[in-house]
N, C-alpha and C positions, 0 to 999 in steps of 0.2 A: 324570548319576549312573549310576553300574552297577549293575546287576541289585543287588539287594538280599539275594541267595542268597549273595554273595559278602562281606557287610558283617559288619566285627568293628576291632577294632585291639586293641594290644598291653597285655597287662596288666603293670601296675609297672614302667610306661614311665616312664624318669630318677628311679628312688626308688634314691638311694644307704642301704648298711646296712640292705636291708631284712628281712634274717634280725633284726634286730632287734626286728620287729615281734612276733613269737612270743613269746619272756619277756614281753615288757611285756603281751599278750593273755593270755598263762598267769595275771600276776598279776592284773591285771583279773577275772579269772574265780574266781581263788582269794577275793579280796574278796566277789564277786558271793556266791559258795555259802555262804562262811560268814558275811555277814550272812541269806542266805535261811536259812540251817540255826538263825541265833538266832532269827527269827521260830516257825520249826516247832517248836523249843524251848520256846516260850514258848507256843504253842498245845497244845502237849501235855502241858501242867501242866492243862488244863482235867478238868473232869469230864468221861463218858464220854458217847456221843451218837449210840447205833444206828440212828434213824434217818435219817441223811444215811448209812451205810454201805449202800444197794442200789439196783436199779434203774440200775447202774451204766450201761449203753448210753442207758435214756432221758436219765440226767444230761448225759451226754456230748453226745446230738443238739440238746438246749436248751442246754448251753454253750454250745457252738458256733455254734448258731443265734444267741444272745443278744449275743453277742461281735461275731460276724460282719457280722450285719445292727444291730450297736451302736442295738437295739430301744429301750432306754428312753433312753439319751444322745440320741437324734435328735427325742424329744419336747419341747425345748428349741429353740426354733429358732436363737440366735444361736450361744448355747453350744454347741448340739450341733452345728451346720453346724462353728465350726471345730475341735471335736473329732474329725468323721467325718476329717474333712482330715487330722487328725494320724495317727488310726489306720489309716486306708487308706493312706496316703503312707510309712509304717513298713512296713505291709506289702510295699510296691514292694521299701522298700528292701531288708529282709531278705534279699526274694529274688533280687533283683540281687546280692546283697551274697554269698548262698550259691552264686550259680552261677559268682562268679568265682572264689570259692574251690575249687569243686569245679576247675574246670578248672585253676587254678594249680598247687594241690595236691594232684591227685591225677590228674593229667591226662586229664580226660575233653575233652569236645570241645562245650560246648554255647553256651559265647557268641559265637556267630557266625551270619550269615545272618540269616533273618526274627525267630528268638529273638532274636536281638542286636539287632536294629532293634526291635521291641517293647516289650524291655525297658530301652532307651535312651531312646524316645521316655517312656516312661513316668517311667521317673525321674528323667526331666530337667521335666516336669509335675507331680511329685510334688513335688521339693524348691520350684519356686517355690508351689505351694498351701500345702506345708508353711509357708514363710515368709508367706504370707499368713494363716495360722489363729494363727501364733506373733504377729502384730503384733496380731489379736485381741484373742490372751488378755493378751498387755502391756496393749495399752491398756485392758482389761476393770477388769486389776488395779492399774495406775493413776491410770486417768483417772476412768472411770463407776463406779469401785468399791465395787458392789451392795452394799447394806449386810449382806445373809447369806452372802456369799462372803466367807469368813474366805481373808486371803494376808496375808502377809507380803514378808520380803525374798531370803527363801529361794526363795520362786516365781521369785522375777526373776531371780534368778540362775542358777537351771535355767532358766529358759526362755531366759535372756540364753545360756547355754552353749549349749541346744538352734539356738539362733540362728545363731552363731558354727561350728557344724560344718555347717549349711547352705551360708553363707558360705563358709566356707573352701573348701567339696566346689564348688562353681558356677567359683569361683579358679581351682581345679587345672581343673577341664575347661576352663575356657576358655584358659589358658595351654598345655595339651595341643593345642588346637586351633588354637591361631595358630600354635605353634611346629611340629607338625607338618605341617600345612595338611590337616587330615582332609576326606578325601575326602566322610566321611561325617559331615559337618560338621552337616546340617540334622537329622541327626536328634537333634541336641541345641540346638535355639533357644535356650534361654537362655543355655547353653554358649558357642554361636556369641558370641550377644550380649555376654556380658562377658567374651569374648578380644579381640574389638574394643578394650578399654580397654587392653591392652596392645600395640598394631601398633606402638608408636614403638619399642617395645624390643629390644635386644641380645640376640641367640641367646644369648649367655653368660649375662647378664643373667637372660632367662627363665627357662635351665635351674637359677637357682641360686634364684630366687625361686621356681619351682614345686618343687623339694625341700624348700625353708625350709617352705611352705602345707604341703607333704603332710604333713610332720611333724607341722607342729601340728593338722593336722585327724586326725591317726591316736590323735595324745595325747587331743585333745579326748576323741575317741570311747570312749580306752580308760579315760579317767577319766569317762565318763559310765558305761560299763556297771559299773565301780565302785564306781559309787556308786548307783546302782539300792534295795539294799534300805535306805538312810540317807536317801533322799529320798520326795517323794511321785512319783520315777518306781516305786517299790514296785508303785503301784497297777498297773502294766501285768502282773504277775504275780498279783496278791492279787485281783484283783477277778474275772476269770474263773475262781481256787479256787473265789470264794464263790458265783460263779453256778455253777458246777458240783456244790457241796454245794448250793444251794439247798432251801429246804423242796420235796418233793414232794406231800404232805398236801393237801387244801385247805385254803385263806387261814381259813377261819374255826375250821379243827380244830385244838385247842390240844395239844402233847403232854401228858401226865397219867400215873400209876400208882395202880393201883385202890389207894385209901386202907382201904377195908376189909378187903380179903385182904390187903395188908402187914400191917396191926395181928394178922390172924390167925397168921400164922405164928409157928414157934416161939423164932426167931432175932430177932425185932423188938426192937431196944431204942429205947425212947424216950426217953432219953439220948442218941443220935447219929439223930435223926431229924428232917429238917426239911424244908418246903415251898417251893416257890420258890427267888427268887432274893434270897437275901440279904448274902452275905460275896462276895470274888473271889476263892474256893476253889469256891461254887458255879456259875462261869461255866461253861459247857462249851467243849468244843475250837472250836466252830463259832461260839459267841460271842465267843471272843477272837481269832479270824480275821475273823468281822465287824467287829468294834472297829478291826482294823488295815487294812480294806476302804475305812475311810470315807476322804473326800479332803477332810470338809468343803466342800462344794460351794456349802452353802447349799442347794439344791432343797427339800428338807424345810420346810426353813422357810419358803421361799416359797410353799408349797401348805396350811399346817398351819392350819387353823381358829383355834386358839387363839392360833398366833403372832401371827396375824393380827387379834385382837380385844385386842393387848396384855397377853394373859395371860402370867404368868411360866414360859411352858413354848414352847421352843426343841428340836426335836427334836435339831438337830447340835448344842447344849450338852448334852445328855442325854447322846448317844453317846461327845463330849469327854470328856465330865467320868467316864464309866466306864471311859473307854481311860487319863485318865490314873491315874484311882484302881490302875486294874488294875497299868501299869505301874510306879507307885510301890510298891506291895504286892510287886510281883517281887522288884523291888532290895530294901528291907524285908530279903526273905527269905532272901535273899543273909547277912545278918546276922544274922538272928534266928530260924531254923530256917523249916524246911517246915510248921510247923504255925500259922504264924501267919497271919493274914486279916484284912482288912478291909472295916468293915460298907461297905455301898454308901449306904445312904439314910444322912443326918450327912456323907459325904465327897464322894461323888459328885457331890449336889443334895442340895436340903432334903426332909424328908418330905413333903413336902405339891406337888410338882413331880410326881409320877407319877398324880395326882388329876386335876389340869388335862389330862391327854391324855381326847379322846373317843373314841379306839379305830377313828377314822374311816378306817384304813391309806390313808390319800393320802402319808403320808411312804412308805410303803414302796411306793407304788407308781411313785414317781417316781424311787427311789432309785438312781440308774446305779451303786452297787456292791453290790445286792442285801442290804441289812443291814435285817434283820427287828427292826422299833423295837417296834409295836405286839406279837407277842409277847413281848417283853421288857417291856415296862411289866406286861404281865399276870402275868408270872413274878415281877417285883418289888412289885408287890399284892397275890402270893398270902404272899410273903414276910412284908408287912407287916401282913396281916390274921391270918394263920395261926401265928404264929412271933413277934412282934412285938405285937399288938395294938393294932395304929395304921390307923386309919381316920377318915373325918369324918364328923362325930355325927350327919346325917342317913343316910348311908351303913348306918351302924350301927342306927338306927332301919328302916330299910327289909328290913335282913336278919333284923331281930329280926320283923318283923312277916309274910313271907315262911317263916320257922324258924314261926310259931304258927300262920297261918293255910294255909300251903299256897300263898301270892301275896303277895305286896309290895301287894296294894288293899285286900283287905276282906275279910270272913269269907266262907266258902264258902260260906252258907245264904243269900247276895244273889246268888251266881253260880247255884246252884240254881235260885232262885226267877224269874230270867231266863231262864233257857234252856228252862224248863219253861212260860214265856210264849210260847215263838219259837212253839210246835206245828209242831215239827217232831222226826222221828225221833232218838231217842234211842238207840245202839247199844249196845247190855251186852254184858257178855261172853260169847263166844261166839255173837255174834248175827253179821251180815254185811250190807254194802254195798261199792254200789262206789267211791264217794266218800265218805270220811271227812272231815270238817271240822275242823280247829284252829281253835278261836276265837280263843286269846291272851286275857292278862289285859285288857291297857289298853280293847281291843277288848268287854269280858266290863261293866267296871266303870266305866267313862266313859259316861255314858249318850248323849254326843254321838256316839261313836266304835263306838258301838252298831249305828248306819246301815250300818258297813262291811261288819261280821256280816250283818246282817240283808239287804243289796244282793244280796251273793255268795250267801247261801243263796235266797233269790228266784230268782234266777240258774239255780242247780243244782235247783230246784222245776222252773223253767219249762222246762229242757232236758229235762227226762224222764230225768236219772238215779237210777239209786237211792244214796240220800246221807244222812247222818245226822252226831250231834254226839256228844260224850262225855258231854257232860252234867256232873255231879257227880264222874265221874271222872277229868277233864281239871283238873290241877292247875297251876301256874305250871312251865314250859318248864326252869325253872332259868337260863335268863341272865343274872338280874340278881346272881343269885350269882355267876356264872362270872364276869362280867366285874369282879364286883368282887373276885375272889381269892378267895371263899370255898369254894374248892376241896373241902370235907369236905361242906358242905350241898349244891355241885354237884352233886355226885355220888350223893347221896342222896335228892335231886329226880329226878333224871335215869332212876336206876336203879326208880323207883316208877313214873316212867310210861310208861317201856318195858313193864313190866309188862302195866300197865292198856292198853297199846296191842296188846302180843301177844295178849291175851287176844280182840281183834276180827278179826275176817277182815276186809280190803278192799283194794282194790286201788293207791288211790289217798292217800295222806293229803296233802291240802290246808290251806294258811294265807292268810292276808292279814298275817300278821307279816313281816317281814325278821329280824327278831331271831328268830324263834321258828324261822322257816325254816332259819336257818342253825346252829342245836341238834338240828331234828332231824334234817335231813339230813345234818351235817356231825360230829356228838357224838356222837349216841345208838347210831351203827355202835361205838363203843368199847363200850358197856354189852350190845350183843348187838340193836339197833333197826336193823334192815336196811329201812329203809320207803322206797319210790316217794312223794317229797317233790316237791312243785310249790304254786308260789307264785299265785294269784288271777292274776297278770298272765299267766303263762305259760299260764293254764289260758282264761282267756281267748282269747288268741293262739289256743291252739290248737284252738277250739271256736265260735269265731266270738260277735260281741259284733252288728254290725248292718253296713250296706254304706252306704260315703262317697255323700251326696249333695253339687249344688252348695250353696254356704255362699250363708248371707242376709244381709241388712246390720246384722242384730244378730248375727253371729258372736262368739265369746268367743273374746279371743286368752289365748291357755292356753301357760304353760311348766310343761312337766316335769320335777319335780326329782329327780335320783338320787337314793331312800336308800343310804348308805354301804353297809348292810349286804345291800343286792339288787343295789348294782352293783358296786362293788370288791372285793366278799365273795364276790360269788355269779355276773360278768360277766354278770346280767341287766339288759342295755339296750335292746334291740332289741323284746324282747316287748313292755312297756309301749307304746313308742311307735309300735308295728306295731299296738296296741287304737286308737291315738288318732287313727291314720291312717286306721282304720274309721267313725269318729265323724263326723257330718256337721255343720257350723257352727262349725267349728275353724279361729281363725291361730295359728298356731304360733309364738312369739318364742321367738328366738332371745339364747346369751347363749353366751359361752365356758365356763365355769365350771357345765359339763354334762357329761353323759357320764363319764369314769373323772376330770374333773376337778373334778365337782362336790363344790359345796361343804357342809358337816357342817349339820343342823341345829340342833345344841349337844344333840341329848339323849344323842348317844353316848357309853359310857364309864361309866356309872350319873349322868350328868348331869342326867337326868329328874327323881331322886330329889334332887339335889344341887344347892343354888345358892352355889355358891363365889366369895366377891368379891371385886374385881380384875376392871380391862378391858373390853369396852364385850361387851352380848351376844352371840352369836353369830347366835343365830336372825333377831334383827336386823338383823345385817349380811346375811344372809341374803336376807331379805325387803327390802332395798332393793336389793340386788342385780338383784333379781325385776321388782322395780317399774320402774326404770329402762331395764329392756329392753321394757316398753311390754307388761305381763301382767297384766290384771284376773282374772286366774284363774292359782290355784298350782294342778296334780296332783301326787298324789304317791302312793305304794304303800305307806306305812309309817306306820301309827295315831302313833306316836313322831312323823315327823315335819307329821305334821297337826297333832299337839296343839303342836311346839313354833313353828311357822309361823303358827298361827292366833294362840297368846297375843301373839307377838311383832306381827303385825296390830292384837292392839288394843290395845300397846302404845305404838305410834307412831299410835294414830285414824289408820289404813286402811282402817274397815271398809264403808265406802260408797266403797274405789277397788281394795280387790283381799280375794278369798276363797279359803279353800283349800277343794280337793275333796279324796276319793278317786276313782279309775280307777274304779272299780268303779258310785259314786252319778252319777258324771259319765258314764257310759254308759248306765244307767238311767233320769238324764235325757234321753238320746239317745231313747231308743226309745218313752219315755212322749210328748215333740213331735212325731215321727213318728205315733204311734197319734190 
């Protein structure tokens, strides 16, 4: 072979009529834009939605990033292996594809030499991967055809098309290659390889069969980019929109508008005022981009607690059923003016379908086109509690009691009367520490869940800092409203103990909640509560708990389980299990279904307060989950999920084969067997 500086050959070698190729590529494009221009049409009938409008560079460097290194598709191994395949192999080709054009048409000079060897070898490795990720997804859709992978026959047929212009493209190189006898033959092996199938043939022969191929691999192609926004190839354009709108906020910060200064002003009419999300007139632009995001994948559903416990809630029928409500209501409108809507709960799903989500965001965190489920269930709670008056009767019991006492548990003169047991500093206002304490309710009025309080404050005794409680002025966090849509009492929780907390000096405010954690760190910056928030585990970590000795032969082998709302909420993983690597007499079991993909406890969602029937428990499924990986001891960082792990233990009579701790008592234990 010769120098490789020298390597190229000829572009739109033996394509008769190939000025032809231009209209038919003009129309292809003309299809292309104006199905893309009906989509943005239809997203811009949405309500308005400032926040995805800034931060425009950081968007861009996380698109990109997300897109690029195809972050959450690659957390799927089989799925996403011949996914990666598809989009890097696009990639090649694109730009194979643009550099012969530049040269053709417009005569620069760059497919030749080592460029031209690189991106030969490459695309000629690309299309057979390509063909191997496409016999994947056939036989996915098939054969093994997962039960939450919704396809049809329209998949096959895109892919069967995506197929065929593989095919056809491997044809022409390899008949380019026999018939010319390229020098630079190797650098297309598969090329080489299936011009071999044509050595018997006629120079005439070949030339008339390799125009016949090019045509129809030029048509293929130009009826695939045609058809681009009419199929689910759509998503190759929509889904890096939506990661590029993506929420920027954090996960646990809900958007909101102050409910009381609206009512103040003098233009409020309460006649056109409403909360949430209830008609699809109230979608916004970013919601009906998500809607058109989805691919139906199924991943949701594979990860969703609830799907999983045969509950009647399917997070990609959720999404379905509001993309097709949405676009029935479009068409509708087309007829029956612009001011008509349709409600979403009755059409979309039944009322009682936005109750069964635990608010666990594992659909949204597996979601390879970034569509934000769990704030949307929460927008359509706020819709149904606030504007609607539909909630379940426990639900409603819980906010009525929460609206009287200041807490969803019990009257504040038992919270009182405990805290004022602990004898420990009590902060008023105006007084000062360095370490402030958030007890949390559950934590406050469970008298079992009492230990966790009292652990952590022991804790912060024996470090020698200076630390105190609220006492009597530490009312409920407001979560159990938030989550349940009662967005008016939210906020008026919220805004009380912002107050009561500005009113202290300290440096630190400390929880052992995950729910509480994530209200104040993540909420109470809307209400004007700018507070240094860390979590028991983090504080831990970083203050040291005791030093690893070797383990004895009565070790506890201990798994730790994510709370939803400290790991997927809040990306704390590492702290917890950086405490428990300190701990000495620890095996650590192992289970998949940890880390970002750990499974719900069932109390998320106001499911605490709520036992909704239908489908087998969660917490249950849970704790056998637990068990099975060989774990006589659960940890865990969240009173929620201790209370809902321990019932479910003695539920199933576990309680002489597995316990749940907290980090906090199980480190305590640590140092009291040492001492």
């Amino acid at each position: 072979m010769e120098n490789l500086s020298n390597a190229t050959r000829e572009i739109m070698w033996n394509v008769p009529f190939g000025w032809l190729m231009y209209p038919l590529f003009v129309l292809s494009l003309i299809s292309l834009v104006y199905g893309i221009y009906q989509h943005i049409a239809r997203w811009r009938r949405g309500a308005p939605d400032d926040t995805r409008l800034s931060e425009y560079s950081t968007r861009l460097l996380y698109g990109l990033r997300e897109v690029l290194l195809q972050t959450k598709v690659r957390r799927f191994s089989s799925a996403g292996f011949f996914h990666s395949l598809f989009f890097y192999a696009f990639i090649i080709f694109v730009v194979t594809t643009t550099v012969i054009a530049l040269d053709y048409d417009f005569g620069t000079n760059l497919y030749r030499g080592l460029f031209y060897s690189a991106l030969t070898i490459l695309s000629d490795l690309a299309g057979l991967l390509f063909l191997f990720g496409l016999g994947m997804a056939i036989w996915r859709r098939t054969v093994t055809r997962p039960e939450t992978l919704s396809s049809d026959r329209t998949d096959v047929v895109t892919l069967g098309l995506l197929t065929l212009i593989i095919v056809t493209g491997f044809l022409i190189e390899g008949l380019r290659i026999s018939l010319t006898e390229d020098q630079w033959a190797s650098l297309s092996p598969v090329g080489y390889l299936t011009g071999i199938l044509f050595s018997g043939l006629s120079e005439q022969g070949g030339l008339t069969l390799h125009a016949w191929i090019w045509w129809i691999h030029t048509l293929l192609v130009m009826v695939w980019i045609a058809s681009i926004p009419y199929t689910n190839f759509l998503h190759l354009l929509i889904i890096p929109a939506n990661a590029f709108f993506a929420k920027r906020s954090p996960a646990g910060e809900l958007t909101r508008i102050d409910l009381e200064a609206l009512m103040e002003q003098e233009e409020f009419d309460p006649d056109d005022f409403s909360i949430g999300l209830g008609t699809t007139d109230h979608l916004t632009w970013k919601q009906r981009l998500s809607l058109d995001a989805c691919v139906s994948c199924g991943r949701c559903d594979d990860i969703c607690p609830a799907f999983a416990a045969g509950l009647p809630l399917s997070p990609k029928q959720f999404i379905a059923g509001m993309k097709g409500t949405m676009m029935l209501n479009d068409i509708n409108q087309q007829f029956e003016g612009e001011n008509s809507a349709t409600e979403i709960v009755g059409n979309a799903f039944d009322e009682m379908l936005t109750w069964h989500c635990r608010t666990c965001r594992a659909c949204d965190e597996v979601c390879p086109a970034y569509v934000e489920h769990v704030d949307t269930q929460i927008e359509i709670r706020r819709s149904e509690v606030n504007m609607s008056g539909r909630m379940p009767e426990e639900l409603e019991q819980m906010l009525r009691q929460m609206e009287t006492n200041g807490n969803p548990f019990g009257h504040q003169k038992e919270r009182v009367r405990w805290t004022e047991s602990l004898k420990v500093p009590i902060i008023g206002p105006g007084e000062s520490c360095e370490v402030l304490y958030w007890i949390g309710c559950l934590s406050t009025f469970d008298p079992e869940k009492q230990q966790i309080a009292e652990g952590v404050l022991q804790y912060l005794k024996n470090s020698g800092v200076s630390y105190g409680i609220l006492g009597v002025g530490e009312q409920c966090c407001g979560d159990p409203a938030r989550i349940a849509g009662e967005e008016n009492l939210f906020q008026m929780t919220a805004k009380q103990q912002v107050e009561e907390l500005k009113q202290r000096h300290f440096k630190t405010l400390l929880t052992s909640c995950p729910h509480c954690f994530n209200v104040l760190k993540n909420e109470y910056p809307q209400f004007g509560g700018e507070f240094q928030v860390m979590h028991h585990t983090e504080y831990l970590q970083a203050h040291g708990v005791t030093h690893p000795q070797p383990s004895s032969s009565n070790a506890r082998t201990v798994f730790y389980h994510d709370p939803c709302y400290l790991g997927r909420y809040q990306g704390i993983y590492e702290a917890p299990r950086a405490v428990l690597k300190g701990l000495p007499d620890l095996k650590m079991a192992k289970l998949d279904k940890s880390g970002w993909k750990s499974f719900c406890c069932g109390a998320g969602g106001g499911h605490f307060w709520m036992d909704i029937k239908g489908g087998e428990r969660i917490n249950n499924l849970r704790v056998q989950q637990i068990k099975e990986a060989g774990a006589d001891t659960i940890v865990t960082a969240c009173p929620f999920c201790h209370h809902m792990l321990e019932d479910s233990i003695k539920l199933l009579n576990l309680e002489d084969d597995i316990q749940v701790m907290d980090i906090i008592s199980l480190a305590q234990e640590s140092n009291t067997d040492q001492t």
